[in-house]
C-alpha positions in Angstrom: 0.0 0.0 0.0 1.3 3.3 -0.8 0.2 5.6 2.1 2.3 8.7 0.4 4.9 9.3 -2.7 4.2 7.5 -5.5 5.7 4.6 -7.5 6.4 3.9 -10.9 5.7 0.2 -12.0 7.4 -0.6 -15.6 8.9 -3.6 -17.4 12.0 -4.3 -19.2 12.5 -5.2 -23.2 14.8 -7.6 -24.1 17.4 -5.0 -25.1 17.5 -3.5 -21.8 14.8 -0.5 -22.1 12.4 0.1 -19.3 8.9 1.1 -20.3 6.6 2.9 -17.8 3.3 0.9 -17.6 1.7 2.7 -14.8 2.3 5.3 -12.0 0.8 4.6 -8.3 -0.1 7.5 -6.6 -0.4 7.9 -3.0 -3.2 5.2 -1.5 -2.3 3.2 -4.2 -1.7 -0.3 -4.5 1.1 -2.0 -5.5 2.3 -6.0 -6.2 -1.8 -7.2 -6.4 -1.4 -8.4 -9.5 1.3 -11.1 -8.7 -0.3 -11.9 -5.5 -4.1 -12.4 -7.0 -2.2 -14.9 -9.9 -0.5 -17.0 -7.8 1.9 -17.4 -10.3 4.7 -17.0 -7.8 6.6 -14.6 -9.7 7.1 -10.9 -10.1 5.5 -9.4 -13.4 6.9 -5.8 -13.0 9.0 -3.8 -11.0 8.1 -0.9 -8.9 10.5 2.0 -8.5 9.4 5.3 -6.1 9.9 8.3 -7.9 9.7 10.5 -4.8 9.8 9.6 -1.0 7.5 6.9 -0.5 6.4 5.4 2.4 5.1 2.2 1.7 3.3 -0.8 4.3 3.7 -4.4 3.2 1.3 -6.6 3.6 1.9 -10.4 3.5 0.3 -12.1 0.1 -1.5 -14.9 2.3 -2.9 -12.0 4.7 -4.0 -9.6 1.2 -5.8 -12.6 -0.2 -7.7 -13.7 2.8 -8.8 -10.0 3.6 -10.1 -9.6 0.1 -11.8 -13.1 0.2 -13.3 -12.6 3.6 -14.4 -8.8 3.4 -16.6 -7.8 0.2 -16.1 -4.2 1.1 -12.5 -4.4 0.4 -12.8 -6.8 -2.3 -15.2 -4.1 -4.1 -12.3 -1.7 -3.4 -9.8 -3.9 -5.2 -12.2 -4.3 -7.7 -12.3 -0.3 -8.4 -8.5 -0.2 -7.7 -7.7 -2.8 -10.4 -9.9 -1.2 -13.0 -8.8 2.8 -12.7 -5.3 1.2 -12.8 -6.1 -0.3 -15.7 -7.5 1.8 -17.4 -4.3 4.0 -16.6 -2.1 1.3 -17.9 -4.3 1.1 -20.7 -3.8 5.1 -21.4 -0.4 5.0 -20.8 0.9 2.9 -22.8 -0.7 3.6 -25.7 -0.1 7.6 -25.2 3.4 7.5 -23.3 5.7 5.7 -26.3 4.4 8.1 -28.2 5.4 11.0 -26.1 8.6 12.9 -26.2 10.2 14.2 -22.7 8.1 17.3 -22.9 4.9 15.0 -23.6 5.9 13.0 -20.4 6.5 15.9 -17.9 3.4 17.4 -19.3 1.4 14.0 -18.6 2.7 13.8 -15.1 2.3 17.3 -13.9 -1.3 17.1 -15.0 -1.5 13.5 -13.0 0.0 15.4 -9.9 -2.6 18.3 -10.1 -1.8 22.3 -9.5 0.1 23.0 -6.7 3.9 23.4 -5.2 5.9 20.3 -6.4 7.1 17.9 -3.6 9.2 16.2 -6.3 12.8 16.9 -6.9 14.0 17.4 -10.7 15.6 13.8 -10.2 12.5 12.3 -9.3 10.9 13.7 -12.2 13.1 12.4 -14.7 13.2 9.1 -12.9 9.3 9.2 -13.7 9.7 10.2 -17.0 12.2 8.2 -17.9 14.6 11.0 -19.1 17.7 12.5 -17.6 18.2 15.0 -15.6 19.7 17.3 -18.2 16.0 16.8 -20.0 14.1 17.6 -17.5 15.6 20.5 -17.1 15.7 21.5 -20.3 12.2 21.2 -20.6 11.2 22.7 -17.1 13.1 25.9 -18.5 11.1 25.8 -21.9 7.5 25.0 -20.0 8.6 28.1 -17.7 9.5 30.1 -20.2 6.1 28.9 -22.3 4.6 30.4 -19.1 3.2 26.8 -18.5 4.9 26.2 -14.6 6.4 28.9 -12.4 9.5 28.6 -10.1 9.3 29.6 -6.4 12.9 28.7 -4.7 13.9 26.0 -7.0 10.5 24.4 -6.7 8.4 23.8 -9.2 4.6 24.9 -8.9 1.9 24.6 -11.1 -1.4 26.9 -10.9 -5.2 25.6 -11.8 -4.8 28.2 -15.1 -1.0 26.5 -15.9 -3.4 23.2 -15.3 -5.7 24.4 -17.9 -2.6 25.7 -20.4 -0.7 22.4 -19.8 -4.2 20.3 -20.9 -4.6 22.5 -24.1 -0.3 22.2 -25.1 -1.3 18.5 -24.3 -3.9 18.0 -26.8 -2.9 20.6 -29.5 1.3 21.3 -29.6 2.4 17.4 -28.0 
């Protein structure tokens, strides 16, 4: 369970790449796939992209809570399906996207506010380097599309609105 931070779940192609198949926000769920299939073996890997704090909860404990209470099994049910659906989004959007695309896509996913997230972080969730996520954090400032405050990245409801327009007209 991810009671804050967030976590990146992706996979790896045979020549080494690592695609981005979903990001878990905070009071997300994470590793209920491989525990629900029994098959005994991790399907993806999981990578926090900020300071996470996450509680781990045995497989044999999950399973039996979600057999034996159909509150939370409804819960999973819902938790499953916006996950993917996001997956689903994702991954047919995200290859497609160039590092500008990507930041774009997250900062919408993380909403208006003051970033918590270090420049690292964000290229670790963008899958880019560090000298691309600044590059582009320089061109969305100068687009007028985020604002810096101290080094820290914030993003108003009206940069929000820009970022959603850029999204679906420039990326």
């Amino acid at each position: 369970l991810v009671l804050s931070g967030g976590v990146v779940i992706f996979n790896r192609c045979a020549n080494g790449r690592e695609n981005r198949v979903v990001v878990v926000p905070e009071g997300g769920v994470v590793g209920e796939m491989e525990a629900i299939s029994g098959l005994g073996r991790i399907i993806y890997s999981a990578r926090a992209y900020s300071e996470t704090t996450l509680v781990r909860v045995l497989a044999s404990d999950f399973l039996r809570w979600v057999r034996e209470d159909a509150a939370a099994c409804w819960g999973l049910t819902q938790v499953l399906s916006e996950k993917l659906w996001a997956a689903s989004m994702q991954s047919s959007q995200y290859g497609a996207l160039d590092a500008k695309g990507r930041l774009a896509q997250l900062l919408l996913r993380l909403g208006a506010g003051r970033l918590k997230l270090t420049r690292q972080e964000l290229a670790g969730a963008c899958s880019v380097s560090l000298r691309t996520i600044n590059r582009c954090v320089k061109e969305f400032r100068e687009a007028g599309l985020l604002g810096i405050d101290r080094g820290k990245i914030e993003v108003s409801h009206a940069q929000i609105r820009a970022l959603r327009d850029w999204m679906n007209t420039d990326a």
